[in-house]
FIMARMI-987413 format. One line per 3 residues: for each residue x, y, z of C-alpha. Coordinates in Angstrom, 1 decimal, decimal comma. Example, Ala and Ser with C-alpha at 12.3 -4.5 7.8 and 13.67 -1.06 7.14 Angstrom:
REM residues 2
12,3:-4,5:7,8 ~ 13,7:-1,1:7,1;
END
This chain:
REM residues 440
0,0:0,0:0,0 ~ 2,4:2,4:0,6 ~ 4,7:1,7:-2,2;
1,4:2,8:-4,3 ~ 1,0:5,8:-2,0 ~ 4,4:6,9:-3,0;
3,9:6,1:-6,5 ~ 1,1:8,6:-6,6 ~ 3,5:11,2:-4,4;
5,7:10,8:-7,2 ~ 3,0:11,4:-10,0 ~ 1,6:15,0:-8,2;
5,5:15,8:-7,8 ~ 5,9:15,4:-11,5 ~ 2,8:17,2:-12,2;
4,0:20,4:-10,2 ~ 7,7:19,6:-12,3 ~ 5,5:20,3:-15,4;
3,4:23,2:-13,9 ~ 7,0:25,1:-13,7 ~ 8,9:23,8:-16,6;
6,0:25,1:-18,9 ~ 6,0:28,3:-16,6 ~ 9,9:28,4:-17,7;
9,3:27,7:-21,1 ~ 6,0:30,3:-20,9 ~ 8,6:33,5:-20,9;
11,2:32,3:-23,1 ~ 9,1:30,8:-26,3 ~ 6,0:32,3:-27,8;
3,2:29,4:-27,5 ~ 1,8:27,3:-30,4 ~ -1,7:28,2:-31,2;
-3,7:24,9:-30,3 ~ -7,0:24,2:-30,0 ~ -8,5:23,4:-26,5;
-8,3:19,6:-27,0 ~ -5,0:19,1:-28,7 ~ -3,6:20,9:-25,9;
-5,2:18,8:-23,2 ~ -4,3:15,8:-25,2 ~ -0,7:16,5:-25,6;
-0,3:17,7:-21,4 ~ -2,5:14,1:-20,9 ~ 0,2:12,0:-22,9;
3,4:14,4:-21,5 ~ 2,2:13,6:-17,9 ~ 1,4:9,9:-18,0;
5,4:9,5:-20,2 ~ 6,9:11,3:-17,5 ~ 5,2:9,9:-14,1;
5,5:6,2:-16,3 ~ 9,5:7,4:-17,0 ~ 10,0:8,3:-13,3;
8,9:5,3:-11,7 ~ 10,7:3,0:-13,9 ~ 14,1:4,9:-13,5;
16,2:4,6:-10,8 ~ 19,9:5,9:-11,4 ~ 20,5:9,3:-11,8;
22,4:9,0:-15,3 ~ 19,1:7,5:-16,7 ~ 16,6:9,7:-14,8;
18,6:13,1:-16,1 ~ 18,4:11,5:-19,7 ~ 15,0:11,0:-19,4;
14,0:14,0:-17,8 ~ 15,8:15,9:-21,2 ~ 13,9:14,1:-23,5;
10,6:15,3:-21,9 ~ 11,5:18,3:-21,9 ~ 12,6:18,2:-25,2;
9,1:17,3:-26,0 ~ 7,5:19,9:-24,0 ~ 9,1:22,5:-26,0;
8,7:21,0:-28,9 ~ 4,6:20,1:-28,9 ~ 3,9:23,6:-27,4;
6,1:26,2:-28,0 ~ 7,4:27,7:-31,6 ~ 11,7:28,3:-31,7;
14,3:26,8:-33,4 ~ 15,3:23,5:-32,4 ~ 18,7:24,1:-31,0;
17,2:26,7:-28,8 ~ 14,4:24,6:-27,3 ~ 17,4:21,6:-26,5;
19,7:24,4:-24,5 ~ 16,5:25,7:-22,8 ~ 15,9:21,7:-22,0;
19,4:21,2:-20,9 ~ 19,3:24,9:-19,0 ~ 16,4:23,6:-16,7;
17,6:19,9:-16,2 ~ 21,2:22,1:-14,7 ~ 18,5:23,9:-13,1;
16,4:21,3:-11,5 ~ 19,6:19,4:-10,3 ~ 21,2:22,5:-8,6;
18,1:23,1:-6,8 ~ 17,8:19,3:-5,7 ~ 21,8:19,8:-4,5;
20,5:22,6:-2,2 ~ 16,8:20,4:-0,9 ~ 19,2:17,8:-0,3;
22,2:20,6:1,5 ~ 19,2:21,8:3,8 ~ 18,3:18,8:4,8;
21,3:17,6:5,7 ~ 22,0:20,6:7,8 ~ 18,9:20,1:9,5;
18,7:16,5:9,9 ~ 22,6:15,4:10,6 ~ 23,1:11,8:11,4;
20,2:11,8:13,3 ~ 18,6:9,4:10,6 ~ 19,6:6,2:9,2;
19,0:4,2:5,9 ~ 18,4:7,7:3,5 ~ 17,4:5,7:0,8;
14,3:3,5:2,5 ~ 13,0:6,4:4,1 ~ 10,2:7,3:2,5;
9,2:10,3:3,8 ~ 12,5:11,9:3,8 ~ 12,9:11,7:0,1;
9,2:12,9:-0,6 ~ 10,5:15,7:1,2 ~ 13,6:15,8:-0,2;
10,9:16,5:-3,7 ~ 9,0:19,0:-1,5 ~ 11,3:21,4:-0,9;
13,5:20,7:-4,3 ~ 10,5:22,1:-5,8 ~ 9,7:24,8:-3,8;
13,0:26,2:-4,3 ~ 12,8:25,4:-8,2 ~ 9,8:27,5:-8,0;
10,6:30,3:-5,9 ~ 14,2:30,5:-8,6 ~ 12,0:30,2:-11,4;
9,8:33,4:-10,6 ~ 13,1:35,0:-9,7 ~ 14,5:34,4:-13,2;
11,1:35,6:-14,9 ~ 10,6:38,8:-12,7 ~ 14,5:39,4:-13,5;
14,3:39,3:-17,5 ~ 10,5:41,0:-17,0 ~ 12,0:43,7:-14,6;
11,3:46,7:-16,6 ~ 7,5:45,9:-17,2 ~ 6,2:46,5:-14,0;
7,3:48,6:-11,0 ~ 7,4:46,3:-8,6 ~ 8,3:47,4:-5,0;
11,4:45,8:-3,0 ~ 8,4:45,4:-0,7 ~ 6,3:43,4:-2,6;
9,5:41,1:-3,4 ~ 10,7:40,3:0,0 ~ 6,6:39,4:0,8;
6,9:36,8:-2,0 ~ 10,0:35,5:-1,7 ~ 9,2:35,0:2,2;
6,5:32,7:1,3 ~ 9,0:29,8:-0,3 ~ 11,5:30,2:2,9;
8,5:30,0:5,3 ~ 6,9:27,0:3,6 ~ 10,7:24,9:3,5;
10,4:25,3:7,1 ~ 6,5:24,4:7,7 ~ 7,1:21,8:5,2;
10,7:20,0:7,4 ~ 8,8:20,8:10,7 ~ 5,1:18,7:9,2;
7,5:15,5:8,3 ~ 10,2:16,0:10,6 ~ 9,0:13,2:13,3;
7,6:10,4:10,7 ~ 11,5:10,9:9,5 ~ 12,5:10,4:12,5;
10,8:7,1:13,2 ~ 11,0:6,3:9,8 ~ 7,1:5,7:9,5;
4,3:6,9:7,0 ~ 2,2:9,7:7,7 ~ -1,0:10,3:5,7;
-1,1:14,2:7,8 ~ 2,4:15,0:6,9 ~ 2,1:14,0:3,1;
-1,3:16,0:2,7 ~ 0,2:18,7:4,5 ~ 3,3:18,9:2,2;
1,2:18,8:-0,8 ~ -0,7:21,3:0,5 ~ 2,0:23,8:1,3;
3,3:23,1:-2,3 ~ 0,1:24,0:-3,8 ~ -0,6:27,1:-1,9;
3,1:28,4:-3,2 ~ 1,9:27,5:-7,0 ~ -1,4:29,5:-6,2;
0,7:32,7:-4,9 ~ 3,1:33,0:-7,6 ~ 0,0:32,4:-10,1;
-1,9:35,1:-8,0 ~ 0,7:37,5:-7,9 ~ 1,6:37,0:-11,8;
-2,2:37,9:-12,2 ~ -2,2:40,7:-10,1 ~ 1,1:42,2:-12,4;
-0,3:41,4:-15,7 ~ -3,5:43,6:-14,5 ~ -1,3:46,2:-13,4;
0,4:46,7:-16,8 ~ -2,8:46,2:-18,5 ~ -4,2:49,4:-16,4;
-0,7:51,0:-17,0 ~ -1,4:50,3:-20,7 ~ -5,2:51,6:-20,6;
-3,7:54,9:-19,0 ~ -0,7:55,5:-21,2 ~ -3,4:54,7:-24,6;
-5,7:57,6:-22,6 ~ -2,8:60,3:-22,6 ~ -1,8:59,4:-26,2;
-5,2:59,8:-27,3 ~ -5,4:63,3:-25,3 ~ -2,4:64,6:-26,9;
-3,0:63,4:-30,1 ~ -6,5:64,9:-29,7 ~ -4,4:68,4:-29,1;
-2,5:67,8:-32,5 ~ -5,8:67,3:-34,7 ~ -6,8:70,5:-32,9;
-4,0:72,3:-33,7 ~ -3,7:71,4:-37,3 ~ -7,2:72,1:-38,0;
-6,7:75,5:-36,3 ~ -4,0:76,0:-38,7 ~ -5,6:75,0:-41,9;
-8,4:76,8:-41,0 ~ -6,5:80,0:-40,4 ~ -4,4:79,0:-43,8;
-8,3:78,9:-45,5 ~ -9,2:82,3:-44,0 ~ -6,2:84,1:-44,9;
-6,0:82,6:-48,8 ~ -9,6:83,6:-48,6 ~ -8,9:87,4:-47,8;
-5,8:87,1:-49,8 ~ -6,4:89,9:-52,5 ~ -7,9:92,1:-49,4;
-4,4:91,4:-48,0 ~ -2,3:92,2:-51,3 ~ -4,5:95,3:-52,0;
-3,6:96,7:-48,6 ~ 0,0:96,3:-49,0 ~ 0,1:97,3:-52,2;
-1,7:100,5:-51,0 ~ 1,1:100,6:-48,1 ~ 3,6:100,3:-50,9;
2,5:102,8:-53,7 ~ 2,5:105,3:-50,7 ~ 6,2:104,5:-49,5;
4,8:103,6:-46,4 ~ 7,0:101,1:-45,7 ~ 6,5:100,6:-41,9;
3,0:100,5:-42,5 ~ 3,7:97,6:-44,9 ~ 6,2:95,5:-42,7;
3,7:96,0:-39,5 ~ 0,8:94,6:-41,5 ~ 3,2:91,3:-43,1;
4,1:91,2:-39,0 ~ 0,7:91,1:-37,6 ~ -0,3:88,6:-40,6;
2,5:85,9:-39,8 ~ 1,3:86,7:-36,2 ~ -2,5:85,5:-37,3;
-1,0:82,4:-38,9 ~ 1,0:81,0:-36,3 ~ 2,2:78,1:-37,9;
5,4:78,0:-36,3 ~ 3,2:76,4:-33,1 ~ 0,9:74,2:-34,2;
1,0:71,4:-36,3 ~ 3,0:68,2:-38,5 ~ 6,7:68,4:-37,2;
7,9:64,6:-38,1 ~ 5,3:62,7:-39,2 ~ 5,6:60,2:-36,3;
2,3:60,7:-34,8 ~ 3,8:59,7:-31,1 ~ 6,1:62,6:-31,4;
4,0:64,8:-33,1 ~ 1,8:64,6:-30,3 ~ 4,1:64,8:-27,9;
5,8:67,7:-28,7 ~ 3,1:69,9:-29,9 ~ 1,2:69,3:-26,7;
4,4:70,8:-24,7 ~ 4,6:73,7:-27,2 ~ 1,7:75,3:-25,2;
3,9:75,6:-22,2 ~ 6,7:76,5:-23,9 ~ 5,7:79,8:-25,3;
3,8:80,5:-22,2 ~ 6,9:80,4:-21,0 ~ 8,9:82,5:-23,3;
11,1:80,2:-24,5 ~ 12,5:80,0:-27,9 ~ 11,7:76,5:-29,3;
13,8:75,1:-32,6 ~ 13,5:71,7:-33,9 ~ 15,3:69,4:-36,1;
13,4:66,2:-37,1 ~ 14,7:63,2:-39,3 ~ 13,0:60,0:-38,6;
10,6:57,3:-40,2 ~ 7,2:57,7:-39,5 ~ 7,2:54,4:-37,8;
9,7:53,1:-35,2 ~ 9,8:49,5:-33,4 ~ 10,6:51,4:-30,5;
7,6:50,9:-27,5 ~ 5,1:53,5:-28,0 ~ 5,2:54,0:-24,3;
8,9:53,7:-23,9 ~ 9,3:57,1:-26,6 ~ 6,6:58,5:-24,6;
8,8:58,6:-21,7 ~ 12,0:59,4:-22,9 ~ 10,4:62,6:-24,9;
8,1:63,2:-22,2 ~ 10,8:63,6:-19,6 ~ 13,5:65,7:-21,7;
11,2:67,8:-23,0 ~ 9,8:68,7:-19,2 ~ 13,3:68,7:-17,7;
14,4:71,2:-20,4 ~ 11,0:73,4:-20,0 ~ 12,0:73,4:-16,0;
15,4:74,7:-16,7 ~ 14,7:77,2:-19,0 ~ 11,8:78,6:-16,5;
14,2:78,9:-13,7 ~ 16,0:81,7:-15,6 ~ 15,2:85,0:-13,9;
18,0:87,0:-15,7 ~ 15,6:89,4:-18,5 ~ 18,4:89,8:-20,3;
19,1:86,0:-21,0 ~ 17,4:84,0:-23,7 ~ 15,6:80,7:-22,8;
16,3:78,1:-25,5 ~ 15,5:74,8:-26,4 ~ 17,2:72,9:-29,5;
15,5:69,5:-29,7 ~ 17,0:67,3:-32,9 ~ 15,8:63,8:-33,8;
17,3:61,8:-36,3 ~ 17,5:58,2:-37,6 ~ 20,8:56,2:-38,2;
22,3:52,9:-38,6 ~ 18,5:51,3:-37,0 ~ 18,7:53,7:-34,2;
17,1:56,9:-32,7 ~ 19,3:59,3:-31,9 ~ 18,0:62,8:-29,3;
19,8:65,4:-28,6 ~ 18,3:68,0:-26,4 ~ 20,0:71,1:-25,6;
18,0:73,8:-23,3 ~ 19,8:77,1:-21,5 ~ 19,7:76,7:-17,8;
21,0:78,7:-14,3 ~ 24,3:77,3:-13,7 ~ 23,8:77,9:-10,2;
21,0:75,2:-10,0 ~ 22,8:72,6:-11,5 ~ 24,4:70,3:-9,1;
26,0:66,6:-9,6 ~ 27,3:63,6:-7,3 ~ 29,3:60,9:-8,2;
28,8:62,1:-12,2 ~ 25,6:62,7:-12,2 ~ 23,2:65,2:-12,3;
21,1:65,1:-9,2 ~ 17,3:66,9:-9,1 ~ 17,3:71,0:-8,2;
13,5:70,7:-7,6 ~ 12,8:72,3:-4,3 ~ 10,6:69,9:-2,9;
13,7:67,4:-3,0 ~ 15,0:66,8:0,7 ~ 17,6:64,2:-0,3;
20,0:64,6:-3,0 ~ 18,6:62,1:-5,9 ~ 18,8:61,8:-9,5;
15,5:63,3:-10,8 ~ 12,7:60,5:-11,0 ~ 11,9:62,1:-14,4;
15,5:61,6:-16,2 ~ 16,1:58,5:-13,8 ~ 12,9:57,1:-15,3;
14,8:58,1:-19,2 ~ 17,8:55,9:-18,2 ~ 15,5:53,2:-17,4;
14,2:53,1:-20,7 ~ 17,6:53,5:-22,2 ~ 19,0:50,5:-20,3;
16,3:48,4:-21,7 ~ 17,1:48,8:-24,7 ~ 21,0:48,5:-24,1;
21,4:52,1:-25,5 ~ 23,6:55,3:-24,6 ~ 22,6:57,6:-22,3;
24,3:61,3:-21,7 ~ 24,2:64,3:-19,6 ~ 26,6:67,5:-19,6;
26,9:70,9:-19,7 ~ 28,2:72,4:-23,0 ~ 28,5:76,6:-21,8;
25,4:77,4:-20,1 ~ 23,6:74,5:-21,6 ~ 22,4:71,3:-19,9;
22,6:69,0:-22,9 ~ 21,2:65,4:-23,0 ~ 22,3:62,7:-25,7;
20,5:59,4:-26,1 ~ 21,0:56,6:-28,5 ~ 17,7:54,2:-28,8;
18,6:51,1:-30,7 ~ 15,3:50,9:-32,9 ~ 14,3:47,2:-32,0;
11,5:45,1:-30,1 ~ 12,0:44,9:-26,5;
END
């Protein structure tokens, strides 16, 4: 009876072995599309291979052999990727899965010494030898996914250490439920349920919490698609304010040329310059309008413009680039978003009348990359730096820190393994970025 019991012990364990592997192979291949039943029959006939496999082999040789080949298998019936990469992401997570075993089988050494005898016929040691080699295959596994997904959530070092505590405090429920039938060596129905239990309610967490993230970017999506659609909403507004004003002024065009001329034939000269002034003036086209073509940046820039000539700064821009970029919508949204702020902020902390506020913004596109340079005049006496960096000169900063706005830029930079640079060329703050125009 209990060689059957253990049998079926074995058969869950490998079941939660194939939860994981597939939650591996989840964030490394894109999936095959499979109907409902295909699916279930292939999981079905994967799961009764491997629990058949694992109670028929013995020696470790063997069992890492076999344990390849399923894996192998997995990848192969669900996931699309060339075949050498689906065999080192096989042989990756058998390395895996055997270091984490090393460290079950470290632990409980450590907290079982010699006090046992006869490792091998002790049943309930080596289920929870399986216990805990998966808990800590789990706990890595989510490490390892949150690590390469780092940049798509902002996940507090809070929130980490909460998680992460749940796989250290369930080793220890899980050795203290089976400690005593080690012990004794006996079989205990309690301490196997328990176990299981304490395995399941880790699968359900990380689940939970991956559910909880996915929601969160989803709403982080929803809003960022909501701003874009504002500011984009902004730029339809100002073009059609401009075309309109273009329509009404080639519509009193020959009112226009018969005043000038008037101005002209009388050698009024000032007359005639003031009335071409207050004309360009009426247009406005300098403000408003189609800068690159890229609708993101468009958008973007146009809806800053506002600000910036409230604010009496000169604006000149320089725009090269395709009118579509494999660059993140939201990612550019950032980057621009930031710069264009930070260089708004310095130029409205110049109180000297005498000194021109500027703003040069280029874009341009080379060698599949975005290159930004942004250049805006600035008080010299409100820059400040640590350690090479330019550190915030907001007011309401009570610790030295890099500004969350540009610190938020070099984020996005480091994503995409680009360049990022800060200086100060005269008396202006200037800000270089290199975007490698790829999916991230």
């Amino acid at each position: 009876m209990e060689k059957v019991l253990m049998e079926i012990i074995i058969a869950i364990n490998n079941l939660f072995g194939l939860f994981i592997v597939m939650r591996f192979f989840d964030y490394i291949f894109t999936k095959k599309i499979l109907t409902t039943k295909v699916r279930n029959i292939r999981l079905i006939t994967v799961l009764i291979v491997a629990i058949t496999g694992n109670i028929l082999t013995s020696e470790l040789g063997i069992a890492l052999v076999f344990a390849f080949i399923i894996y192998s298998i997995i990848a192969y019936c669900f996931y699309q990727a060339r075949i050498q990469i689906k065999l080192i992401a096989s042989v990756f997570f058998i390395i895996f899965s055997f270091v984490t075993e090393l460290l079950a089988a470290l632990l409980l050494t450590a907290v079982f010494g010699n006090v046992i005898q006869n490792i091998r016929q002790n049943t309930m040691y080596l289920f929870l030898g399986g216990v805990v080699s998966k808990i800590i295959l789990m706990a890595l596994t989510e490490v390892i996914i949150r690590y390469r997904s780092r940049n798509a959530s902002k996940v507090t070092i809070g929130s980490w250490l909460l998680i992460v505590s749940i796989p250290i405090v369930s080793v220890g429920l899980a050795v203290i439920s089976v400690y005593e039938p080690i012990i004794t060596n006996s079989y205990s129905y309690v301490s196997v349920i328990s176990c299981l239990s304490i395995l399941y309610i880790n699968i359900i967490t990380f689940y939970l919490f991956d559910s909880i993230i996915i929601q969160v970017n989803e709403n982080n999506q929803y809003r960022f698609r909501e701003n874009v659609m504002r500011t984009q909403q902004e730029q339809y507004k100002n073009i059609i304010e401009g075309y309109n004003q273009v329509r009404k002024v080639r519509h009193d065009m020959v009112g226009h040329l018969i005043t000038l001329d008037g101005y002209l034939m009388q050698n009024d000269y000032n007359k005639a310059v003031d009335y071409i002034h207050k004309l360009s003036d009426e247009l406005d086209l300098g403000k408003r309008g189609v800068i690159s073509n890229n609708v993101i940046v468009d958008a973007l820039i146009n809806n800053r413009k506002s600000r910036i000539y409230e604010e009496g700064i000169e604006f000149k821009d320089e725009m090269f680039i395709p009118r579509e970029l494999k660059i993140d919508d939201m990612d550019l949204s950032i980057v621009l978003g930031n710069i264009l702020n930070n260089a708004i902020e310095g130029c409205s902390r110049i109180k000297e009348a005498e000194k021109k506020k500027i703003i040069d913004f280029k874009m341009k596109y080379k060698r599949e990359s975005l290159l930004i340079e942004m250049k805006n005049s600035c008080e010299l006496n409100t820059i400040r730096q640590r350690d090479g960096d330019f550190i915030s000169s907001k007011t309401y900063r009570e610790n030295d820190e890099f500004g969350i706005g540009l610190g938020n830029v070099k984020v996005i930079v480091q994503k995409y393994n680009g360049i990022f640079q800060a200086e100060l060329e005269g008396e202006m703050f200037v800000i270089k970025i290199v975007l490698p125009d790829i999916n991230v």
